[in-house]
N, C-alpha and C positions, 0 to 999 in steps of 0.2 A: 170369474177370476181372471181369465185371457180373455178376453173379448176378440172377435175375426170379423174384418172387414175386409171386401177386394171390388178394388174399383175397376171401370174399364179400361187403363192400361195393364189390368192384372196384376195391381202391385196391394201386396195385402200388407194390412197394419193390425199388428196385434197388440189391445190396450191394456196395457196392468192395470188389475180394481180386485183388491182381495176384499171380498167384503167383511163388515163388522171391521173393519182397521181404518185408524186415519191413514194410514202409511203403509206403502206394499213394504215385505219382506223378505227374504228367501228362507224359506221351512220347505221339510217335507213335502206340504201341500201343494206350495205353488210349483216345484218340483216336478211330484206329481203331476200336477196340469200342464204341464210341457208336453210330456211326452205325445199325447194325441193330437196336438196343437202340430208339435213338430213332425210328425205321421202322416198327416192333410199336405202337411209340405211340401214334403217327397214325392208323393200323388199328384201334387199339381205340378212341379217341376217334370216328371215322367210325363205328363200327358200335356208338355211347352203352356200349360196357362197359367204360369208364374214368372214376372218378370223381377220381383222383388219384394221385401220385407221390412219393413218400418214397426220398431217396435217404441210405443212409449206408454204415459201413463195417465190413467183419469186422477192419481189424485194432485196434491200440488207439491209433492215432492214425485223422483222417477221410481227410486230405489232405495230405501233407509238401508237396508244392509242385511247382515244374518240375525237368525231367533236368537237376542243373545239368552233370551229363559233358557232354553234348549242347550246351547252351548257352555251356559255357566252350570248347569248339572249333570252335563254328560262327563266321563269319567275313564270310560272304554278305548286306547289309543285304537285297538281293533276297528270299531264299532264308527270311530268318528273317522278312521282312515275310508271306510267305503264311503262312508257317507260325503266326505271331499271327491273320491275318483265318480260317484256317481250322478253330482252337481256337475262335476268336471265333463263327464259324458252328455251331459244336456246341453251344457257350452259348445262340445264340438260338434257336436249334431247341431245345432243354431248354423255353425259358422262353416258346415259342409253341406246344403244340400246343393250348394250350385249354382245360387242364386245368391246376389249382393244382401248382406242386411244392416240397415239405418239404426244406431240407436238414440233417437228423437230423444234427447234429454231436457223437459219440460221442467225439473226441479231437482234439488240435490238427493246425489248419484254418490253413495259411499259404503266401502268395504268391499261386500259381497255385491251389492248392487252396482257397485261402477265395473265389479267384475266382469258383469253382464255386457255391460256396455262397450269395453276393454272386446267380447269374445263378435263385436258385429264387427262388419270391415270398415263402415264408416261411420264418426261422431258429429252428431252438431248439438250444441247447447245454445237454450236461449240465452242471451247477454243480460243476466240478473245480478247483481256483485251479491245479493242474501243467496243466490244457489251457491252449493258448496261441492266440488268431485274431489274423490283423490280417494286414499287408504289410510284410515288414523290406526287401521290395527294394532299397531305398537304401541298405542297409547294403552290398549287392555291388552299390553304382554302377546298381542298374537302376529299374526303376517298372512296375507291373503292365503286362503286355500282351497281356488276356483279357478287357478290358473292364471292367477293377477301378479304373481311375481316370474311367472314365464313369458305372458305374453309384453307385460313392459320389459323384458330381456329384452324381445325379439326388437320392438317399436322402438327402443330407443338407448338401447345399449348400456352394459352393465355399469358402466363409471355414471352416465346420466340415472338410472332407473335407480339407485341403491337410496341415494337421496330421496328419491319419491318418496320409498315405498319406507324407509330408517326412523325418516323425520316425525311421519303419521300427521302430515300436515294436509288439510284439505284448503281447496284453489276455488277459486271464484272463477268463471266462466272464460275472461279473458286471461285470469293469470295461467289455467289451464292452457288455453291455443297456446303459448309462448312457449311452457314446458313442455306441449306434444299430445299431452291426453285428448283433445279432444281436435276433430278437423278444421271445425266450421261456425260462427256463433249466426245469430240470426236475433232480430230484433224484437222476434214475439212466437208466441204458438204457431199460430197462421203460417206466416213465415217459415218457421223452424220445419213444416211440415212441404209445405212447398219446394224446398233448399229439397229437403231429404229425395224428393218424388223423381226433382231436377236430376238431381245425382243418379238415380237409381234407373232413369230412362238412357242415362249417359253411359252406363256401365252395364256390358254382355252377360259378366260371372261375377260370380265372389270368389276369390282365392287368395288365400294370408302364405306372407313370406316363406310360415315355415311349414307349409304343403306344396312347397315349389322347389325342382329342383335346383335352382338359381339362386335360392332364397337364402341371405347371411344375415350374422348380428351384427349390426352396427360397432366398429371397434374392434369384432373380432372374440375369437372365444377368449377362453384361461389356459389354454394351452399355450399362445402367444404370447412371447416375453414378455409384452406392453401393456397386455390386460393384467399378468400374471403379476407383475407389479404395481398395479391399481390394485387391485386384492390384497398382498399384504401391506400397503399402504391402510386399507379401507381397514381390516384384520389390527392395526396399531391402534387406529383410531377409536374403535371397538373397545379393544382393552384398555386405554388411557379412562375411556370416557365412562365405563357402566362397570369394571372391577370384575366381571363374570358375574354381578347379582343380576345381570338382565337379558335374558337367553334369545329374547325374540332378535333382534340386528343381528345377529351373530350367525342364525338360523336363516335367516332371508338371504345375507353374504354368502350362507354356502351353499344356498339354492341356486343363486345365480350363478355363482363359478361352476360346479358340478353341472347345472343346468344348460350353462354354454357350451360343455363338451360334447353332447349328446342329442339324439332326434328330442322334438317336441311335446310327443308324448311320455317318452321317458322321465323327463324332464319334468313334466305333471306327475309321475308318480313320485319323483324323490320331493316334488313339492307338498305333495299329501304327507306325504312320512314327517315331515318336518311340523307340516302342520298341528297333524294328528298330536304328538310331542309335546309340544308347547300349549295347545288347549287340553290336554289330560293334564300337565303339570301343575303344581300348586299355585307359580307365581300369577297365571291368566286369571286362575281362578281369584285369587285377590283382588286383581286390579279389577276386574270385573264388576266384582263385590264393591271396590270401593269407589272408583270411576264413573259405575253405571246406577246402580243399583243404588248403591246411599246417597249418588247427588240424587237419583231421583225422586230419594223421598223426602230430599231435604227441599229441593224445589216445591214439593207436594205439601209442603207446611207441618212434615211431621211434629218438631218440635214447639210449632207454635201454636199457643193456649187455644184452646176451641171457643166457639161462642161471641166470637166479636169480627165486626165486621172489617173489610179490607180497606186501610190506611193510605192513602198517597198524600203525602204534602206538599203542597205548593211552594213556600218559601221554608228556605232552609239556611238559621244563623252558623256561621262558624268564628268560630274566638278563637285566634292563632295564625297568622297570616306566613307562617314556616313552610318548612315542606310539607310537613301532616296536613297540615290547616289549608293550605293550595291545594296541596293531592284532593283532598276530600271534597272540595269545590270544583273540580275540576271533572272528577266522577259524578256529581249534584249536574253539571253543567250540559254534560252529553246526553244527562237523560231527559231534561226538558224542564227543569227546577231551575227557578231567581235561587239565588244566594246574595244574601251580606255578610261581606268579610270582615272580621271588625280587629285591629291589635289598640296597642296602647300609644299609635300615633297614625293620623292619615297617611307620612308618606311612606311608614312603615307595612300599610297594609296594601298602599301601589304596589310597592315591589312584590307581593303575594299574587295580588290582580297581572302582572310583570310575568310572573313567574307562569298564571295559566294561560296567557297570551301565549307563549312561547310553547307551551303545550300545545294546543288550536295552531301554532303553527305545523309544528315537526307532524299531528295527525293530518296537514292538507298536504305535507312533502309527500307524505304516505300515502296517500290517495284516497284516506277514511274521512277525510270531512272537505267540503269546498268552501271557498273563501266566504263566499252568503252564509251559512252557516254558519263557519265559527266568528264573524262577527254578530251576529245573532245571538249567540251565546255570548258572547264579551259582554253583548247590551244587556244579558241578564245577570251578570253582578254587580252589587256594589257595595264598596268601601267604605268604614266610619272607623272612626274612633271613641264612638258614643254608644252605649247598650240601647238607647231611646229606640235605634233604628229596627232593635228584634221586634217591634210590638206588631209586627204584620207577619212574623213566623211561624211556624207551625213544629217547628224542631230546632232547637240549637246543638250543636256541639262545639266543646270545649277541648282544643287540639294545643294547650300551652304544655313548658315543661312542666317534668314531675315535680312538682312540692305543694302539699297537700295547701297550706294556707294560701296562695296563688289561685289553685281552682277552688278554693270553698270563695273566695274574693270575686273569682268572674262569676260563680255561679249566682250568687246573690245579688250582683249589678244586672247580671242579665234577665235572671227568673222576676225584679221589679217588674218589669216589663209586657211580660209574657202571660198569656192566659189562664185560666184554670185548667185549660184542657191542652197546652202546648208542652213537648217533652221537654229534656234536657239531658242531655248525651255527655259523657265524660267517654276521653280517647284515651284512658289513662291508660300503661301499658304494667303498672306494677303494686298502683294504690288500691286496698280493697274498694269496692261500690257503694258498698255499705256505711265505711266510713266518710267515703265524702257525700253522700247523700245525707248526712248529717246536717251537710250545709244551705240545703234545700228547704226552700221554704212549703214544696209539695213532694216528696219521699217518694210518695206513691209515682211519681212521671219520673224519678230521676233513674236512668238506667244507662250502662257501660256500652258504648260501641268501639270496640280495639277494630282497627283498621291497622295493617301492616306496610311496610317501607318498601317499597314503593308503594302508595297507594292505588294509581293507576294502573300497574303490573299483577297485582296480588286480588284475588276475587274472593278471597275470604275473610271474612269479617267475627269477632265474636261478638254476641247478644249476651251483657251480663247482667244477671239478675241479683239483685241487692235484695237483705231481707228486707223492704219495704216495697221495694219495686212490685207494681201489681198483676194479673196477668194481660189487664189489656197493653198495658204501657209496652211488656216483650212482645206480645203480639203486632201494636204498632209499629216500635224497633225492629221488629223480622219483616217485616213488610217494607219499611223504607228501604231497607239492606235492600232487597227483593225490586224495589223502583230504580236502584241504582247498579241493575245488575250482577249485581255482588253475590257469591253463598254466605247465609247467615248459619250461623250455628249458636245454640245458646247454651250456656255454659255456667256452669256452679259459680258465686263468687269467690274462690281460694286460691290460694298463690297463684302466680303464674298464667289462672286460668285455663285455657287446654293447650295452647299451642308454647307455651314457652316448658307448660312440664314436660311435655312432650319431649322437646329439644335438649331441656337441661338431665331430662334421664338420659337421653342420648348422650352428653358431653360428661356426664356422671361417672358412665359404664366406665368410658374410655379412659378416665381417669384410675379407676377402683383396677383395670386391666396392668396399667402403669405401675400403680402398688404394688400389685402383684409379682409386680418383675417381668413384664411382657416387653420385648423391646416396642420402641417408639414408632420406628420404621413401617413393626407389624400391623399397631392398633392402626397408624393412619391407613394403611393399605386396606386392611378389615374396612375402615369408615368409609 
């Protein structure tokens, strides 16, 4: 599980490989395996045959983060509060035996695992833009509780750190060095290991700021006017933006203030407490459930038909060169699919072609695509005004406005065209599937794909199934979804669909509340 190696400059590297996992974790176990790892340490520090510690990982991420099985069934604030101070104990025993330690970060490093990384004294990551470091915790309602929201107190001060850790935004290698997380990038493994050895021959001791008598937070605590008013600043912001329905930002803001006034380990214990809190609460527990757990069965193919094999299409028609009609070409286009745009005039479907130019530009301002590529992709659309051009498709969709005689029109011009075995997708957002699969000259291929506004922005898509629709046809539709990055879900064909009842129950309530006699003021604040 630790692998120990020590070379003859006496600097040892200890390799994460838990096995039976693609991906190391922090549980119990590996936990456990510290501690005798961390015992040999001491020993060899005591007896001067250690000059230092490089730790990274056999697999091809460093650190995936904590059990969330573990953590979504635990329930005990008791039970989870040790079990934060006693991870917390294996951090500081890491980062006190006296000796420097490298966290070699060969792969993305998140949550629990950048914790780890966060508890060495110095960082290097390979320069990968797919590695990912940072703390999404707040995405599943929690906030680190390893000591990840005291030690970026200390590294980079409460007005910098709160963002970090708020946002749950994870960083690419170089966007990391900018913000502070990490020291040093390095151009490969090799490398990355060499950097570390360099450093580590460079440097006598390990010792972090705040086991130093001299040692301050950047900024200054919350005792000081200047922080004390970044706090209710931050405290405004909090409230404006999440109403009290979301406890984790709220919880990490008063770690850090509370945390700044106080020694370093105390500071870990009021981070535990807060921890503990927020993963016994109901809300983690949902997000968990819903964030973790049901994307990942939705990626796992839960809902699609068993028994047919896996779909990628090559060329993909869209009818509707609007926003929908662009958007959805434009999603077609990043993932390695030709597209033909087609409207009901050539230079009406430039301006659609227009429109995803200008996409492929603002993603290379971004720094997600370079100029070779997104002309690359340009070269794989093209424009007609004529149905003739689907007959080398493998999928149309039909992204016009709503009025049912409009799309039973393109579908019958386009489906000419098309194979016996090619689909036919309706973007409609409010027409049964049923009905207009009516207009279809093969029933069985014709199936619902709602893509939402922004289509680029929004990664969910519904799969609807019409009573004629077969199950290989949502099978294939869950699959393209799936080619084009997207989560699919597939869904009854009635009103709405799922995501509009969803909303409209939601706009319902608020209304029936109104009725009621509830002031105005109150519902929006509730909403």
């Amino acid at each position: 599980m630790i692998r120990y190696q020590k070379d003859t400059d006496n600097i040892a590297t200890l390799t994460l490989d838990m096995q039976g996992r693609n991906v190391n974790i922090i549980n119990h176990e590996i936990s456990a395996a510290f501690s005798p790892v961390l015992e040999h340490l001491k020993k060899e520090k005591a007896r001067r045959a250690l000059r230092g510690v490089i730790i990274t990982s056999a697999k091809r991420s460093f650190l995936a983060g904590g059990d969330l099985e573990y953590l979504h069934g635990a329930t005990d604030p008791k039970a989870l509060f040790e079990f934060s101070e006693k991870l917390k104990g294996v951090f500081r025993d890491l980062e006190r035996p006296g000796v420097p330690v490298v966290a070699a970060i060969n792969g993305t490093a998140l949550g629990t695992g950048f914790e780890l990384a966060l508890a060495c004294h110095h960082r290097i990551s390979v320069d990968d833009p797919h590695i990912r470091l940072g703390h999404p915790e707040t995405t599943l309602g929690l906030m680190p509780g390893s000591g990840g929201v005291i030690r970026l107190l200390w590294l980079l001060g409460l007005e910098r750190a709160f963002p970090v850790l708020e946002g749950g935004q994870s960083y690419a290698p170089a966007e990391a060095l900018q913000v502070g997380l990490v020291d040093e990038l390095a151009v490969n493994e090799r490398a990355m290991i060499d950097q570390a050895k360099e450093w580590l021959l460079q440097m006598p001791e390990g010792r972090r700021p705040w086991d130093t008598a001299s040692g301050a937070i950047p900024g200054g605590t919350a005792n000081s006017a200047a922080v004390a008013q970044v706090v209710s600043r931050l405290a405004a912001g909090i409230a404006r933006k999440y109403r009290n329905n979301y406890p984790a930002p709220q919880a990490i803001l008063s770690t850090l203030a509370e945390g700044s006034k106080v020694n370093f380990d105390t500071a870990c214990r009021l981070e535990s407490r807060q921890y503990a809190r927020l993963l016994a609460g109901q809300v983690s527990k949902n997000m968990i459930q819903a964030f973790w757990f049901d994307q990942k069965d939705i990626r796992a193919g839960i809902s699609r038909p068993k028994g047919f094999g896996k779909f990628r299409p090559r060329k993909v028609g869209v009818i509707g060169a609007g926003l929908m009609g662009s958007g959805i070409a434009v999603s077609c286009l990043l993932t390695g699919l030709e597209v033909v745009l087609k409207d009901v005039s050539k230079p009406i479907a430039e301006k659609g072609r227009d429109y995803v130019r200008r996409r492929l530009e603002l993603l290379q301002t971004e720094g997600r695509l370079s100029a070779a590529e997104a002309e690359q992709m340009l070269g794989r659309i093209a424009t007609t005004e004529t149905p003739r051009d689907f007959a080398a498709c493998d999928l149309v969709i039909e992204a016009v406005f709503e009025n049912a005689e409009v799309k039973a029109k393109v579908t019958r011009e386009a489906e000419a065209f098309l194979d016996e075995y090619s689909l036919f997708a309706s973007n409609t957002t409010s027409i049964p599937i049923t009905r207009l699969g009516e207009a279809s000259l093969r029933p069985e291929n014709y199936v619902g794909l709602h893509f939402f506004h922004p289509v680029e922005g929004i990664p969910l898509v519904e799969v609807v199934r019409g009573n004629k629709t077969s199950d290989e046809t949502v099978a294939r539709a869950f699959d393209f979804v799936k080619a084009i990055r997207k989560t699919p879900i597939v869904v009854k064909d009635a009103w709405g669909f799922y995501a509009a009842r969803v909303r409209n129950t939601y706009i319902l309530e608020g209304i029936t509340l109104l009725q009621e006699g509830y002031p105005p003021a109150l519902i929006e604040n509730l909403g």
